[in-house]
C-alpha positions as CSV (number, residue, x, y, z in Angstrom):
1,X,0.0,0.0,0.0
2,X,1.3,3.6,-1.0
3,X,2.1,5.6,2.1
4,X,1.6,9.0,2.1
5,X,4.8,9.9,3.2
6,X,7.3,11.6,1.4
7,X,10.8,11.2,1.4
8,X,11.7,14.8,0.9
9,X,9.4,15.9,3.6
10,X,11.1,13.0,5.7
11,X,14.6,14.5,4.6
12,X,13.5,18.1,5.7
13,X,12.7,16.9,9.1
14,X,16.3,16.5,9.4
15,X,16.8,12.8,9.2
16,X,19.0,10.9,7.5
17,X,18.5,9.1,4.2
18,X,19.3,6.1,5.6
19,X,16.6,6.4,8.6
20,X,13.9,7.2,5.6
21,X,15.1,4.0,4.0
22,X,15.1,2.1,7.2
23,X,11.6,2.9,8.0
24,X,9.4,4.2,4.9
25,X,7.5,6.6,7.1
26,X,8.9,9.9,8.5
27,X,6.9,13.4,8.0
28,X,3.9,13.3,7.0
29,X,2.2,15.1,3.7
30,X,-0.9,13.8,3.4
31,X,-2.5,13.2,6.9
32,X,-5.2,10.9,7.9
33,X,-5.3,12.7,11.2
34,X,-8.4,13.9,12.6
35,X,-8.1,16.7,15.3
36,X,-10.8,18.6,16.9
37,X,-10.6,22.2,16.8
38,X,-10.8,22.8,21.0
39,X,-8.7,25.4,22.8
40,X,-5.2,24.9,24.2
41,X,-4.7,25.5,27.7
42,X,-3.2,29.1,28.7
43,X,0.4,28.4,29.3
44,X,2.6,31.2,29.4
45,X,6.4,30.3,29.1
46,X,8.3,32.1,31.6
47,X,11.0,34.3,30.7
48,X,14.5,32.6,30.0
49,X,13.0,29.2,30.1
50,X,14.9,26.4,29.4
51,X,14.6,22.8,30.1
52,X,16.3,19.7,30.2
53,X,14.2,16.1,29.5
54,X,15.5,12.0,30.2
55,X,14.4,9.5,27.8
56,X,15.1,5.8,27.3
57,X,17.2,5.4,25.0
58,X,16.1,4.4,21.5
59,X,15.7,0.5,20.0
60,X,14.8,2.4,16.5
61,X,17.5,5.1,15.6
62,X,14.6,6.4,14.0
63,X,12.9,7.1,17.2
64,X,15.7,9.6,18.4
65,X,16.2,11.4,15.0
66,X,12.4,12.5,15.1
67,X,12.4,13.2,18.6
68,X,15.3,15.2,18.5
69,X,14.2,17.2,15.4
70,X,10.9,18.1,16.7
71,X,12.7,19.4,20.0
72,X,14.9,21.7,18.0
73,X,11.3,23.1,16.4
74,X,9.9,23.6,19.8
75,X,13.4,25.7,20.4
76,X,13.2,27.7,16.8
77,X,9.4,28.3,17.9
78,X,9.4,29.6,21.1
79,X,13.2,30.0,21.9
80,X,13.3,27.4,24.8
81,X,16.1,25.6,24.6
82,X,15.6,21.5,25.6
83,X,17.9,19.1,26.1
84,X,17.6,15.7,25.7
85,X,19.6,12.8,27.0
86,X,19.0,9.4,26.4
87,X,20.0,6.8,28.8
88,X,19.4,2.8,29.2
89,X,16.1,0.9,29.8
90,X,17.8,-0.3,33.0
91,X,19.0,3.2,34.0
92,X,16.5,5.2,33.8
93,X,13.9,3.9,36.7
94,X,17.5,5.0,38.6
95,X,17.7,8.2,37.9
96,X,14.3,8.9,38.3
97,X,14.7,8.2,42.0
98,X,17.6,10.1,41.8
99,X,15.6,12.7,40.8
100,X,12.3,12.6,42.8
101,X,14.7,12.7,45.7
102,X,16.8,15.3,45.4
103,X,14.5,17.7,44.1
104,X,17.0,18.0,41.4
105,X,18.0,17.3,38.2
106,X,15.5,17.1,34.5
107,X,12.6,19.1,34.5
108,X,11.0,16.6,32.5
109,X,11.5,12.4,32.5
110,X,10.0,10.2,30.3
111,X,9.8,7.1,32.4
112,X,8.1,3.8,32.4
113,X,4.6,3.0,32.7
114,X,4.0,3.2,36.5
115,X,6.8,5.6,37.6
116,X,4.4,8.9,37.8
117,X,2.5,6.8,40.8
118,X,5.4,5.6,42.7
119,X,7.2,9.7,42.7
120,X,3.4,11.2,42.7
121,X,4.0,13.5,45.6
122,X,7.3,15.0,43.3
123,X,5.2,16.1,40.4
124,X,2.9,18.6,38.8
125,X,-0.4,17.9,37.7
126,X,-0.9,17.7,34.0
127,X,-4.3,17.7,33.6
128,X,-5.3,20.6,32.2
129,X,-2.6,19.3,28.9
130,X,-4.2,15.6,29.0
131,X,-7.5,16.9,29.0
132,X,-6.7,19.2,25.7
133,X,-5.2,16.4,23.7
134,X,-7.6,14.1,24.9
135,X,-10.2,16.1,23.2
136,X,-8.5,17.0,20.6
137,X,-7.6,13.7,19.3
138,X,-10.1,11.1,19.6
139,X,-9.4,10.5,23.5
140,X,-7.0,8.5,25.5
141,X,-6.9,4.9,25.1
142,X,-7.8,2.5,28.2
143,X,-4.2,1.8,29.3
144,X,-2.7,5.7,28.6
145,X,-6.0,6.7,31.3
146,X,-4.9,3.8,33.5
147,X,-1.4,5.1,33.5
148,X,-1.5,8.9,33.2
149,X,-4.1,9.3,36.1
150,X,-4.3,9.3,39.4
151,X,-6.0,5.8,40.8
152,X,-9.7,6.0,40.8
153,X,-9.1,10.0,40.0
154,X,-9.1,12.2,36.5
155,X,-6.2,14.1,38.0
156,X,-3.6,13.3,35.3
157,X,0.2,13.6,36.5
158,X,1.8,11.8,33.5
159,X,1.5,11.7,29.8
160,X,1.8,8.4,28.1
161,X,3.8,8.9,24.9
162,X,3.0,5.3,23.4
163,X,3.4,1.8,24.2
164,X,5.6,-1.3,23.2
165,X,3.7,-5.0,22.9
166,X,5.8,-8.3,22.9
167,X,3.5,-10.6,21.0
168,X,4.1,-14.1,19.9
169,X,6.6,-14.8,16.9
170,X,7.1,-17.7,15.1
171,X,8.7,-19.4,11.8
172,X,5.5,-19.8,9.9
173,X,7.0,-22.9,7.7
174,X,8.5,-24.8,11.1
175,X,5.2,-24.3,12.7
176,X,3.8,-25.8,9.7
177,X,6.4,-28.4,9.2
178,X,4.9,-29.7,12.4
179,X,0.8,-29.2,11.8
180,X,0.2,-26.1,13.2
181,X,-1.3,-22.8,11.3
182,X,-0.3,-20.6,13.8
183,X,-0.1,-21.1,17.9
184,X,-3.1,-22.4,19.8
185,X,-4.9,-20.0,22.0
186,X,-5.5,-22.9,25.0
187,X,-2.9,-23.8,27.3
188,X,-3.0,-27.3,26.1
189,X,-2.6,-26.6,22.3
190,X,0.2,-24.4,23.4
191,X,2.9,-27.2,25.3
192,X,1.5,-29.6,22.1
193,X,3.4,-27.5,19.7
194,X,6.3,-26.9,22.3
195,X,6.7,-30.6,22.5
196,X,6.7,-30.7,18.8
197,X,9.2,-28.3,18.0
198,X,11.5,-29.4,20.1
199,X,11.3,-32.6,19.0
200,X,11.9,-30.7,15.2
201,X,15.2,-29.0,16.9
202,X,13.6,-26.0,16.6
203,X,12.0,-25.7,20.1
204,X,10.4,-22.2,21.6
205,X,12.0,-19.8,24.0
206,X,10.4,-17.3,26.8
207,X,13.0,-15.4,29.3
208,X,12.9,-16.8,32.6
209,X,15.5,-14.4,33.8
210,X,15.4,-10.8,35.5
211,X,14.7,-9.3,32.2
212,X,12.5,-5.9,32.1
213,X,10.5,-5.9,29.3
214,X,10.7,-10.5,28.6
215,X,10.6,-11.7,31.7
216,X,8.4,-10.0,33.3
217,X,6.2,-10.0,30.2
218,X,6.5,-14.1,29.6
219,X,5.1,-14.5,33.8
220,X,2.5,-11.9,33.3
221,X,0.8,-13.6,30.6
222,X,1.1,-16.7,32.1
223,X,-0.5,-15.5,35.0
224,X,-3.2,-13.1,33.5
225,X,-3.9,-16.5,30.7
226,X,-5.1,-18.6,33.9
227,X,-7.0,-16.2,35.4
228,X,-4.5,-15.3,38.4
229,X,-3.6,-11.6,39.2
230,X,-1.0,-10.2,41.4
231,X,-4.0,-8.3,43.0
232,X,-7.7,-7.9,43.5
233,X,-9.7,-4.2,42.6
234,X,-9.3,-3.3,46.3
235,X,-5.4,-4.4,46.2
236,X,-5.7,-7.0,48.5
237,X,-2.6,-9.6,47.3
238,X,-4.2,-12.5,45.5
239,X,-0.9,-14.0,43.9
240,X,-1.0,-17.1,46.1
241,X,-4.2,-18.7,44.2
242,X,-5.2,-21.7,42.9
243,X,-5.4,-20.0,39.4
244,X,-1.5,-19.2,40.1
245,X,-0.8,-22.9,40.6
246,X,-2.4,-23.8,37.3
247,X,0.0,-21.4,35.8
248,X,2.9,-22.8,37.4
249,X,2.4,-26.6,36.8
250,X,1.9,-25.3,33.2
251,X,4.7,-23.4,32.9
252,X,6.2,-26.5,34.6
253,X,5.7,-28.5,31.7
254,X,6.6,-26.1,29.4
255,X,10.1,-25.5,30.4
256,X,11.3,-28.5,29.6
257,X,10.3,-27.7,25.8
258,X,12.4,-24.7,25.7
259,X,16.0,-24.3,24.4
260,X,18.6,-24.5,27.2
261,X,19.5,-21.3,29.7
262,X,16.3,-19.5,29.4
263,X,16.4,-19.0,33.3
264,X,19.4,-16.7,32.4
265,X,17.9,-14.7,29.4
266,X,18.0,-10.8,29.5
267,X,16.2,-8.9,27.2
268,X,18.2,-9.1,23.9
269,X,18.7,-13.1,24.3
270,X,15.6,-14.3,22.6
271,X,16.1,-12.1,19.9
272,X,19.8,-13.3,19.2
273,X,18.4,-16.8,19.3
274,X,15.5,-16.1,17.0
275,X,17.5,-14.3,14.6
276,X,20.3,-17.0,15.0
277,X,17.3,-19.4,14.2
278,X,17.5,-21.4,17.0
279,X,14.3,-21.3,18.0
280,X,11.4,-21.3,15.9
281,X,8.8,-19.4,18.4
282,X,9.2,-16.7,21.6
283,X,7.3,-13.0,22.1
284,X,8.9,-9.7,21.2
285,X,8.3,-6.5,20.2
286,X,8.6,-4.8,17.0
287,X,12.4,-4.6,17.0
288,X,13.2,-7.8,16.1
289,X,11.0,-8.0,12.6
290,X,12.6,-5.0,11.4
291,X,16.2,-6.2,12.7
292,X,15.7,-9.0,10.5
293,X,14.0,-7.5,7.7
294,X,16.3,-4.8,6.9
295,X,19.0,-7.0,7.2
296,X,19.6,-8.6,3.6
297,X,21.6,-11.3,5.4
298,X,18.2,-12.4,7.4
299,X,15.5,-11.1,5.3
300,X,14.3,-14.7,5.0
301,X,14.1,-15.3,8.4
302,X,11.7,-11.9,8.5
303,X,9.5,-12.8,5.4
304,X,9.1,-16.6,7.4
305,X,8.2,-14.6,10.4
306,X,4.6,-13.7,11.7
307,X,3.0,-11.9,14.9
308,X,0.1,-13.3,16.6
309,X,-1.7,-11.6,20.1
310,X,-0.1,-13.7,23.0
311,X,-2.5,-16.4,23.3
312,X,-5.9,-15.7,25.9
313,X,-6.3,-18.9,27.8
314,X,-8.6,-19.0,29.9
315,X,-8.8,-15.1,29.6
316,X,-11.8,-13.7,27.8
317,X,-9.1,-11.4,25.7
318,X,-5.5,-11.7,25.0
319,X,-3.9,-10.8,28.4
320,X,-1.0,-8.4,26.9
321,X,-0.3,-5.3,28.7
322,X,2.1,-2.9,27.0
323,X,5.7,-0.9,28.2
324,X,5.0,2.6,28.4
325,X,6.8,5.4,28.1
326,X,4.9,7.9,30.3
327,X,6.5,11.6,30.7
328,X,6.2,13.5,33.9
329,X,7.4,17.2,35.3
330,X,8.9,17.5,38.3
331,X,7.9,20.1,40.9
332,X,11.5,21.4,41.4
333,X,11.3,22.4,37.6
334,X,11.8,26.7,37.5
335,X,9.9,26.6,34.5
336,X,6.5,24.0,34.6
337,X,4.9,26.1,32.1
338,X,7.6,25.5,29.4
339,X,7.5,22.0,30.2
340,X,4.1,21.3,29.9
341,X,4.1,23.5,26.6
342,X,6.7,21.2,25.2
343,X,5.0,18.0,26.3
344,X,1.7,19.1,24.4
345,X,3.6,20.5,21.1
346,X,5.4,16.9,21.2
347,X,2.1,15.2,21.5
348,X,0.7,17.5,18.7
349,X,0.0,16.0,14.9
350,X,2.4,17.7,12.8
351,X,5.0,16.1,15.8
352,X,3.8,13.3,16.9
353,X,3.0,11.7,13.7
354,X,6.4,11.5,11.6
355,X,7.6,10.6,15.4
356,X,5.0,7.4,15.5
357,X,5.6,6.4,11.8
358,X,9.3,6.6,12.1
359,X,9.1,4.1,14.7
360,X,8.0,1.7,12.5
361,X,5.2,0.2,14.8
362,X,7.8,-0.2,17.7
363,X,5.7,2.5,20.2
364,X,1.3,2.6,19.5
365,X,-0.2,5.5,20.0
366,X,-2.1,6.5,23.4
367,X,-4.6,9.0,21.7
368,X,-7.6,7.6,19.7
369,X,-7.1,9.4,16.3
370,X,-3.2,8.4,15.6
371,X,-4.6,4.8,14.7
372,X,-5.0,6.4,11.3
373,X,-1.2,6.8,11.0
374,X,0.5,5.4,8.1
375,X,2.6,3.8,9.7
376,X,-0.4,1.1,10.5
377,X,-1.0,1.1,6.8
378,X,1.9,-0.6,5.3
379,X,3.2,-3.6,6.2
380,X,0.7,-6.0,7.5
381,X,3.0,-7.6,9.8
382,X,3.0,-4.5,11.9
383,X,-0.5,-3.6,12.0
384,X,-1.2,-6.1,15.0
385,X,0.9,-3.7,17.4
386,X,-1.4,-1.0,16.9
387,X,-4.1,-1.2,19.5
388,X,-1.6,-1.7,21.8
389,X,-2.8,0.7,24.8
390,X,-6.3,-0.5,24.0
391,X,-5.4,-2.9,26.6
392,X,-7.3,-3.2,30.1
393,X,-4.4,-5.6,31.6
394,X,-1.3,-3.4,33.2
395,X,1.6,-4.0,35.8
396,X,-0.2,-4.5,38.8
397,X,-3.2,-6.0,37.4
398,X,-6.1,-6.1,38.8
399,X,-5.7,-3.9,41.5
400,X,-4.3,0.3,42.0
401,X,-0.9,1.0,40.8
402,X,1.4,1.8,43.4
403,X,4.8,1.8,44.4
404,X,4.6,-1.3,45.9
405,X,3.0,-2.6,42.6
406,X,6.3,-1.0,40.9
407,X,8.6,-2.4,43.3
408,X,7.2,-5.9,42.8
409,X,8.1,-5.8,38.9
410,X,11.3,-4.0,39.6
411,X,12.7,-6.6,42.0
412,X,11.3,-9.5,39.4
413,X,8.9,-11.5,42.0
414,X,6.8,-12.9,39.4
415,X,9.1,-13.8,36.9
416,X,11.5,-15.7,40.1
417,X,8.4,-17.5,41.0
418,X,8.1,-19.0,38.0
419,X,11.5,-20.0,37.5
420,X,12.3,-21.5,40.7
421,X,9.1,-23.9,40.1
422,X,10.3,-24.2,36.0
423,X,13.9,-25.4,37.7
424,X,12.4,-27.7,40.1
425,X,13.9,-25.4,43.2
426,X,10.9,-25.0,44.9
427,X,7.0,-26.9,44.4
428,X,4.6,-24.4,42.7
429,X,2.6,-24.3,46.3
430,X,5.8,-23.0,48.1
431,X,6.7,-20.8,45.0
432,X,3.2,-18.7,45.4
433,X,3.3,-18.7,48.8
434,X,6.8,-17.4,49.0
435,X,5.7,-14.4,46.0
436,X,2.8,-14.1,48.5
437,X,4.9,-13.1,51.6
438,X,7.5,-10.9,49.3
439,X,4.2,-9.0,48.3
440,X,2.9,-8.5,51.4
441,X,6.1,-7.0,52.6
442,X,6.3,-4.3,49.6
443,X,2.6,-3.1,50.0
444,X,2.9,-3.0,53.6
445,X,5.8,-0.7,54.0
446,X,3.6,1.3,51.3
447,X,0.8,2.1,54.2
């Protein structure tokens, strides 16, 4: 399909050929955007304003070219110098602590997901912003409102910029080679073709390690697929439940299936494997599709390739949340004005767009109208990553997000439950019960 984007507009954004090549989409000529005509919020920028932002780094180099170049706009617009650093996946959640703490530092981070509600009391509301862009495209989508606000509030004190998904992929022609279409959506279905593959020499692989984004992923969705949740609505801790041992004797099984030293993946180790083609199926996000496919040497592997939701279980949908990047503004900034005036020109259509189609897919959008992107228009293979933050499952699931919630993903509780009983180190009953008492502790020193 022809995409509307042009490569001399891309070029006069300021990115490089070889990022236009890389990803097809950059600025956009012909937009499919809808946006409301609704007034902007009243935001003076003080005088001699000047700011300073933290990012995570970039998977797409794309993703940094854009941003960057829409910053320097914002400066030749209004004369308020930003900086932008970008620093590592596993860095940032650090220095945002380092931050809230000191009352010093970036007047603006872009952090993950939950981070606004664990440094709440260190930040600026942003509502009167959300509420603008909200309106004014199409309105936020389930997970942006369950991240940017306030629990059981419509106090907004972060802005969700867009969310990554790590769905299933697989070699189409090995899953075929051994009588499967595509993956099963029961749990049953889903060791079958384990089994089966691994008998091939092409078996599956799912971190079991302290990995971010995999790991903690791979024992969400086995969790969330059974029915079991970390918490209840009220936040009572429900982890040690019978629906949690069902997902621990399956993913007992399942371990067995997988290729050797899972236990010690990270977050780039299944995509070395995959791309190495030793195994034939694990869940990732966009990255590794376009890793392959602009690669000539591995192209194959990336035309063999295909996405597929992570399968539902037991659950009524499939039980994917998404990584978020969600901005903030600290109260210690001299200049919350500026910053709030930069977040909602970055959030903006004639921003935010070349910024969501040069990422290829790898971040969805959070607003409603940006699903008419053209990015989501091309290759078909991407598409599936778009509704994204349509999700209603999120770190913390089922209950408020908290830092207690946050600490629990940070310090990898689920993920080591499941690998001690994958291992044989502990029984699944002593496995739940012990994620049950390291819970407990964390949302107790919370009251």
């Amino acid at each position: 399909m022809r995409n509307d984007i042009t490569r001399r507009d891309a070029l006069a954004l300021g990115l490089s050929a070889a990022t236009v090549a890389a990803t097809g989409v950059a600025a956009h000529a012909q937009s499919a955007i809808k946006a409301a005509d609704v007034p902007a919020p009243k935001l003076p920028i003080e005088k001699g304003a000047s700011l300073r932002m933290l990012r995570p780094v970039r998977f797409v180099q794309a993703d940094e070219d854009v941003f960057r170049a829409n910053a320097a706009k914002f400066t030749k617009e209004t004369g308020v110098e930003v900086k932008v650093d970008f620093v590592g996946w596993e860095d940032i959640s650090q220095q945002t602590a380092v931050t809230a703490n000191s009352g010093a530092g970036p007047d603006i981070i872009i952090g993950f997901s939950d981070a606004p509600h664990i440094y709440v009391d260190k930040l600026i509301e942003l509502t009167d912003v959300a509420d603008y862009v909200g309106k004014r495209y199409g309105g936020w989508l389930p997970l942006a409102q369950r991240y940017g606000k306030k629990n059981k509030s419509d106090t907004w004190i972060g802005l969700p910029f867009g969310a990554t998904a790590g769905p299933l992929i697989y070699r189409k022609s090995i899953l075929q080679s051994v009588g499967f279409d595509k993956v099963p959506e029961d749990h049953a279905g889903i060791l079958d073709l384990c089994q089966k593959l691994q008998k091939a020499g092409k078996p599956a692989g799912f971190a079991l390690g302290n990995a971010k984004g995999d790991g903690n992923g791979f024992a969400s969705w086995a969790l969330w697929s059974h029915n079991a949740a970390l918490l209840d609505s009220d936040g009572n801790v429900t982890i040690n439940s019978k629906e949690t041992i069902a997902a621990l004797n399956w993913v007992k099984q399942l371990y067995p299936t997988f290729i050797a030293g899972t236990t010690s993946w990270n977050d780039v180790s299944n995509n070395r494997a995959y791309s190495a083609q030793e195994i034939a199926l694990t869940a990732n996000g966009v990255s590794l599709y376009f890793s392959l496919k602009n690669d000539p040497a591995t192209k194959a592997i990336a035309d063999d390739s295909e996405h597929q939701l992570l399968p539902k279980g037991v659950a009524k949908v499939s039980p994917m949340a998404g990584l978020t990047l969600n901005a903030m503004v600290f109260k210690h900034s001299q200049y919350p004005n500026a910053a709030k005036a930069f977040l909602q020109y970055m959030l903006e259509k004639d921003q935010y767009e070349p910024w969501l189609n040069a990422n290829s897919g790898y971040w969805a959008q959070p607003l409603a109208a940006y699903a008419e992107a053209a990015v989501w228009k091309g290759d078909p293979k991407v598409a599936i990553f778009k509704d994204t933050m349509n999700s209603t499952y999120y770190d913390g699931y089922a209950g408020p997000i908290s830092t207690a919630t946050g600490a629990v993903s940070a310090d990898y509780v689920l993920i080591q439950m499941f690998a001690s009983v994958a291992t044989g180190a502990a029984t699944p009953e002593a496995a739940a019960a012990e994620a049950e008492q390291r819970c407990k502790r964390y949302f107790r020193r919370q009251r």
